[in-house]
N, C-alpha and C positions, 0 to 999 in steps of 0.2 A: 776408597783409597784416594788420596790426594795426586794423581799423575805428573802434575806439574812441578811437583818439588824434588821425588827420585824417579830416576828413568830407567827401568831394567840395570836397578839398585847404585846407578849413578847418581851423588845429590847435585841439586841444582844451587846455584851461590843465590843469596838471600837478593842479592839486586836485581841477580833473573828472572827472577819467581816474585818480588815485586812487579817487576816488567812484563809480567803476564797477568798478573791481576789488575794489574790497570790499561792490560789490553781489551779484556773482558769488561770493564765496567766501561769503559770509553764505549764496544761494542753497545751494550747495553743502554748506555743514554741518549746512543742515537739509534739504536732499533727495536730499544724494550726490552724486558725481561719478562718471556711466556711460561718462567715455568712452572704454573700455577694455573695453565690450560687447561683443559681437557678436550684437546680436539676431538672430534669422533672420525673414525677410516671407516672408507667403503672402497671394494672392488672394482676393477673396471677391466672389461676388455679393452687391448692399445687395437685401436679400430690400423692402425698403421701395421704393427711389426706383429701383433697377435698371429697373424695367421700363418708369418713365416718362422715365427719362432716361438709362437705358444702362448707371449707375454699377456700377464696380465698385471696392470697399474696399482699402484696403492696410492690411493686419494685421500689424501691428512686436510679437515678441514673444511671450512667454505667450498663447496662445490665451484659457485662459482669464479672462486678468486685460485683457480689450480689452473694451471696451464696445461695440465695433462687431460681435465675432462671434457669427455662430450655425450652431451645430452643426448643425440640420436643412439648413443651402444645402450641395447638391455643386459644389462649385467644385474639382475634383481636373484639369478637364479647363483650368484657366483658366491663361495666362501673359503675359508683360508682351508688348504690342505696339509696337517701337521705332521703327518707322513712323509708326503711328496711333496712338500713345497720346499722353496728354495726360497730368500730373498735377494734381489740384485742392490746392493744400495749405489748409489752412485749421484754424480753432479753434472750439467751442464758447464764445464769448463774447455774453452775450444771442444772439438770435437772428440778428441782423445778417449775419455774417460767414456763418452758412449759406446764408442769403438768394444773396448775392454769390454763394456757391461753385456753386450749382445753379443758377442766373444761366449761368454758366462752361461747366457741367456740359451743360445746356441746350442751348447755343450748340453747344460742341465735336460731342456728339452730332446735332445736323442737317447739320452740314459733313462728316460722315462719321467723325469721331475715338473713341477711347476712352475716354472720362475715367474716370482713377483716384482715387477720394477720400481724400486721406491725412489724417486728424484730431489733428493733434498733440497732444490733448487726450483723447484715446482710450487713447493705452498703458498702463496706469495704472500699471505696476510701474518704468515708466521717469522718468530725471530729469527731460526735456522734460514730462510730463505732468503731473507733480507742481510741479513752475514753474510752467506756465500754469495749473496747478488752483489755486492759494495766490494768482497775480495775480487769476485770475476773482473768488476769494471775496472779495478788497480791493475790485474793481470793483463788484462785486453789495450788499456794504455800504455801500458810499458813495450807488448810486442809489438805496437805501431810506432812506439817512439824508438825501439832497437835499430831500424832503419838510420838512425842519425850515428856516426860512429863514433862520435864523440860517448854518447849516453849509453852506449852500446858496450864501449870497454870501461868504462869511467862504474855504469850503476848497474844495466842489465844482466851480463853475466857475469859479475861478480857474485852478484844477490842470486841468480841461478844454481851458482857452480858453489858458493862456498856460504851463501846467509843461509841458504835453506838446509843446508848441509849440519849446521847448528845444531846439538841438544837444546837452548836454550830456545830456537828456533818452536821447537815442539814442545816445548813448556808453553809458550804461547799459545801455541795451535792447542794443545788441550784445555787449555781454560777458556778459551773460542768456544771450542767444541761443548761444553757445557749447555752452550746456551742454545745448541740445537738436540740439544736431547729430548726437549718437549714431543715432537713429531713424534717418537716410538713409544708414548705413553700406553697407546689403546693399542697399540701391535703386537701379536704375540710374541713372548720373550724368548721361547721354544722350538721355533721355526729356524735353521739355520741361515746366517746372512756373510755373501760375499760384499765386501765393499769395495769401488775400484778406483776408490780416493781416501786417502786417511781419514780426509772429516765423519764420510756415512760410517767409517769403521768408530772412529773412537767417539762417534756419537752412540751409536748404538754400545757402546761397550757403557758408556754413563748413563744409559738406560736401565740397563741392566739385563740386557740379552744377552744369552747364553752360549750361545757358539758362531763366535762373528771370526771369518778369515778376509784377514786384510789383503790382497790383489796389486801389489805394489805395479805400477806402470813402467818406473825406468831405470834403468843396470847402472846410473851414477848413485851408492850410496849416500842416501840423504837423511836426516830424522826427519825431515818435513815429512815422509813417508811411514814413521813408528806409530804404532796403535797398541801399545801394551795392555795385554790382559785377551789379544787376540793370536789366531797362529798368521805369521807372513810366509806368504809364497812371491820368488823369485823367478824370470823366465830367465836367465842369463848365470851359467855359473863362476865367471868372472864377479859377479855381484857377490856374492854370499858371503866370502871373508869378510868385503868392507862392510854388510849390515852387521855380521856373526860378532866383532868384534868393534862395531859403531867406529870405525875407523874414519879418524879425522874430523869426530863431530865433537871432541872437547878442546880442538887446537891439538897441542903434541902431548896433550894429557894421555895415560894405557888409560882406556874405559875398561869397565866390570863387561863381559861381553851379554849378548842376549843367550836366554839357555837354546839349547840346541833345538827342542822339541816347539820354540818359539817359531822355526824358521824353516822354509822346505822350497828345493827347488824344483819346478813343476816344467820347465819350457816354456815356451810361449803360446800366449791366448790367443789363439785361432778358432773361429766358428767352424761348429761341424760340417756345413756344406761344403766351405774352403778344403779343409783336409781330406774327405776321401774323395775329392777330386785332382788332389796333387799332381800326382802321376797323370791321368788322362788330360788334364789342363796343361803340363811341362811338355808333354809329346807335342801335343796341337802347335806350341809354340813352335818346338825345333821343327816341325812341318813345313810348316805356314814360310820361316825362313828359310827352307832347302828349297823352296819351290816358287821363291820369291814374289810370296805375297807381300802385299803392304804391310810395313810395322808398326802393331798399335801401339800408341805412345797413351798413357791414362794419368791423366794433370790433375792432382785433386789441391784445392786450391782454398784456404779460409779466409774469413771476412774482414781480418787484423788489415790485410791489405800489405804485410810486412814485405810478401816475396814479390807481391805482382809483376818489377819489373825484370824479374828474372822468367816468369812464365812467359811475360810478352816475349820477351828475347827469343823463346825456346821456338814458340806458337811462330814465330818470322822466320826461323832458323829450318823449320820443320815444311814451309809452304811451299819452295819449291819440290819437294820432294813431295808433298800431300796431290799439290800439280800432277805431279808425274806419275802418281797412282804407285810410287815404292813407301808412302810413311798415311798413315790416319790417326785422327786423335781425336781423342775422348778427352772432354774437361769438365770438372764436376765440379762448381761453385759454391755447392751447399746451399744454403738459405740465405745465400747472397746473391739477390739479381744483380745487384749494381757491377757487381765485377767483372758479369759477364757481357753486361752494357757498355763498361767501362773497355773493356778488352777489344770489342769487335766496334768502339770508335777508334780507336788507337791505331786498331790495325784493319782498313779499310778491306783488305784483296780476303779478308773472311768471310766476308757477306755470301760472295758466289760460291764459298766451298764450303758453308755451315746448315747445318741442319741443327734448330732449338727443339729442345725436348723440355719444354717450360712447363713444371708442374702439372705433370699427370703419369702417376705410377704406373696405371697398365701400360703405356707407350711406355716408358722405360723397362716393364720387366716384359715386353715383347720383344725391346731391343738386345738386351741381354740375353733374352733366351737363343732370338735369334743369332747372333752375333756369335753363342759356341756352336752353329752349325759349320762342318766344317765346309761347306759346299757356297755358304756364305761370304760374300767379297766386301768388307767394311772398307769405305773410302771416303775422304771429307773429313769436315772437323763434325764433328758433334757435341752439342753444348747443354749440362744437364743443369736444372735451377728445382729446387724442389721449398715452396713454402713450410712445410713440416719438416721437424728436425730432426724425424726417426726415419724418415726416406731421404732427407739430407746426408745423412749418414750412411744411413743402410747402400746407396747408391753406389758408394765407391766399391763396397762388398760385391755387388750384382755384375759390376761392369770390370771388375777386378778378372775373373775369372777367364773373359776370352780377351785381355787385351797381355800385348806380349812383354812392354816395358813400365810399370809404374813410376813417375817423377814426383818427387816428395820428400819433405824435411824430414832430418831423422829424427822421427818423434815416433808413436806409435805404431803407425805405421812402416815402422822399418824393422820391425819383425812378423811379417805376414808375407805367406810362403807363396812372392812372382820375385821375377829380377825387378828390380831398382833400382833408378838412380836419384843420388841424391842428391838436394842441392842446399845451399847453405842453411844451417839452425838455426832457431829461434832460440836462443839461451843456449848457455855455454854447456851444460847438463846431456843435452839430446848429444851431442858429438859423439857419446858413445853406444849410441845406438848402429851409427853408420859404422864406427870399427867393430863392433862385436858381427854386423851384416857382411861387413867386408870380410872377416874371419873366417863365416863359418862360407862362407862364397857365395851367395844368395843376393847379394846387392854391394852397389860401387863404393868408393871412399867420397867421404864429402866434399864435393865440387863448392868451395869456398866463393869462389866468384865466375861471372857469367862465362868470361872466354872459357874455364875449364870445364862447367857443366856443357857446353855448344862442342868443345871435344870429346866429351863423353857422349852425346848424341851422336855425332858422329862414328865412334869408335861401334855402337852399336848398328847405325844403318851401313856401315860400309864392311864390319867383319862377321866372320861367322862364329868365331870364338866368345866374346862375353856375351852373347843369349844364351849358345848351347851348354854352355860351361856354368851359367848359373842355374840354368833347369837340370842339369844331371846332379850339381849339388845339393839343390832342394829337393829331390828324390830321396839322394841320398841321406839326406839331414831328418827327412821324413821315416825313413825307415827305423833311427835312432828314438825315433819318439820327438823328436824339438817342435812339433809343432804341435803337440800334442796336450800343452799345459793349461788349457781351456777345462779341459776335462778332470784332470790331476786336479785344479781346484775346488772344481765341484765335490770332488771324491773325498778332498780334504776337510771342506765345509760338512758333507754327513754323516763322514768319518766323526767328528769331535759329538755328536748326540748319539751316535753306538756307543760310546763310550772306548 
């Protein structure tokens, strides 16, 4: 089927669908056309997150041009499970879409399944990986130039909020996507595959895999997010109309809607550790504040550099009180030391109150474990840098758990069940992450600029109402199931091979 020219039986105008064939071939003269490969795939244990959540890598390819392998794991004895395997497909794009995929990965593993991680962003000698690594670096310049507010209102959230938003948008994106179909040549077609980006989805869909559930990330309906010929799952049910009826994505054109059996709303992708710990995690909080412990403040912080000088702000705003043994904080850099170099130049009076936790996992998951004791007194700042991008990640998960206030854009992480606060987006798209958070009462409204986020910090160290009031929500919200759509996926994904 030709994707690019009808969309869930929308046609596409003959200029659009030119406009995506010479997206594709432009692709194609600057990164080749593989598909006429035949990579061979090998197994691998993720020597990182295998052991907390089962993963095991799919290796497309040159061994050694994968960023995923390493020569020390014996994985001679590992092969595909068509039963119980799962695949995760997913991309290295900001951190997001990892988040989702060990969300996935999480779930699949406590139901008993396998999950395989396939990183379409990994292969590096391959075409699919040199696409997504040329969109990533487009992506990655733009949230460092959002900072400017000129190019901010002028090109960034416009192209956020309403280019991506486009059918014609994803006419593109599918004939993109053609050209990473190669990688799923030698992968079984049988095996069911969640994707937690449109590409690994409607790549494998031009493969010709059989039960692929596309994992959309964000509740502003977009077609940058459509995989037709896959089922889409939702965490937000303000979302569902605008995909159900592709609302807004032909102008003020009525579109033909998606069928119904296309589209399901699941809640949100939370790892299983996260959720049944809900309730014992929300108590500890309201504890910790009736008996006036310090309030852990958890800064997770990416490499774009877009927010930094709104963290510095927060990290100045928080010291006398870190002093005084009423606030601690946790900041997690990800796979960016420079930020955290950059940060405790800036702000000198860190030196005496920081403790670095510089790449080395068991110090961080000693720290975490200790840290939900409740007998344990966390004080100081604490600063987490991890070289690999699977404990870069994984980190904010470990340290999520005993800290009481999470600070962070509303992006994906503004549906994972702590209070939070937010502070302003990156693209005009995420904005409704924080109102659907603010809704359901689980985290604040979007603190647009510094003075309002430094009130909202406030609001939380000096009352007792927005901790206690967002942890009896997220109990609440948990009893509903909302955090529970990690697993609805998974169930959706092995659901379509029962038949």
């Amino acid at each position: 089927m030709e994707r690019s020219k009808i969309i869930f039986g929308n046609e596409i105008s003959k200029k659009d669908y030119k406009k995506a064939c010479r997206s594709k071939a432009k692709y194609a003269r600057k990164y080749g056309d593989d598909s006429a490969a035949d990579y061979p795939v090998k197994l691998s244990k993720n020597p990182y997150i295998g052991d907390s959540l089962g993963v095991v890598n799919v290796l497309v390819g040159d061994l050694s041009k994968n960023a995923h392998y390493d020569s020390s794991v014996d994985s001679s004895t590992l092969d595909w499970d068509r039963e119980n395997g799962i695949i995760v497909g997913n991309i290295r794009m900001g951190f997001g879409h990892y988040r989702i995929s060990m969300a996935i990965a999480s779930a699949a593993r406590s139901m008993g399944l396998i999950p395989y991680w396939m990183d379409l962003n990994s292969y590096g000698e391959t075409t699919c990986t040199k696409v997504i690594g040329g969109q990533n670096d487009l992506y990655s310049l733009g949230s460092r130039l959002s900072k400017n507010p000129i190019f901010n209102k002028l090109v960034w959230e416009p192209m956020n909020y309403e280019g991506f938003r486009a059918l014609s948008y994803n006419a593109s994106d599918q004939k993109n996507a053609e050209l990473m179909a190669p990688v799923f040549k030698n992968v079984p077609k049988d095996i069911p595959l969640v994707g937690t980006h449109a590409w690994p989805a409607q790549a494998a869909i031009h493969a010709g895999v059989k039960y692929v559930v596309n994992a959309i990330p964000d509740n502003w309906p977009m077609a940058l997010h459509l995989t037709e010929g896959a089922v889409h799952t939702i965490q937000c049910k303000n979302a569902y109309q605008g995909y159900r009826i592709l609302n807004g994505m032909n102008k003020d054109k009525v579109n033909l809607p998606m069928p119904a059996d296309s589209l399901i709303y699941t809640g949100h992708y939370i790892d299983h550790e996260l959720v049944i710990n809900i309730d014992r995690d929300c108590d500890a909080r309201i504890r910790r504040k009736e008996s006036g412990k310090p309030m852990r403040f958890l800064l997770t912080i990416g490499g774009a550099g877009a927010q930094k000088e709104i963290f510095s702000a927060i990290i100045k705003h928080l010291i006398p009180f870190i002093k005084e043994g009423k606030a601690a904080l946790y900041v997690n850099v990800g796979d960016y030391r420079g930020v955290w170099d950059a940060l405790k130049t800036e702000i000198p009076e860190m030196a005496a109150l920081s403790t670095d936790h510089m790449d080395n996992w068991k110090e961080t998951e000693e720290f975490a474990t200790k840290a939900l004791d409740e007998n344990t007194d966390v004080t100081g700042v604490h600063g987490f840098w991890h070289k690999n991008i699977f404990e870069a990640v994984y980190c904010t998960n470990l340290l999520m758990r005993s800290c009481d206030v999470m600070v962070t854009k509303p992006s994906e992480l503004a549906f994972y069940p702590i209070p939070k606060l937010f502070i302003r987006r990156v693209g005009k798209h995420e904005m409704w992450g924080a109102i659907h958070s603010a809704e359901m009462g689980d985290g604040t409204l979007e603190c647009r600029d510094i003075p309002h986020t430094l009130q909202m910090v406030d609001l939380f160290m000096n009352s007792e109402y927005e901790l206690k009031d967002m942890c009896e929500s997220i109990k609440e919200n948990n009893k509903i199931g909302l955090y529970s759509g990690a697993y609805k996926v998974v169930e959706a994904a092995m659901a379509l091979k029962k038949g």
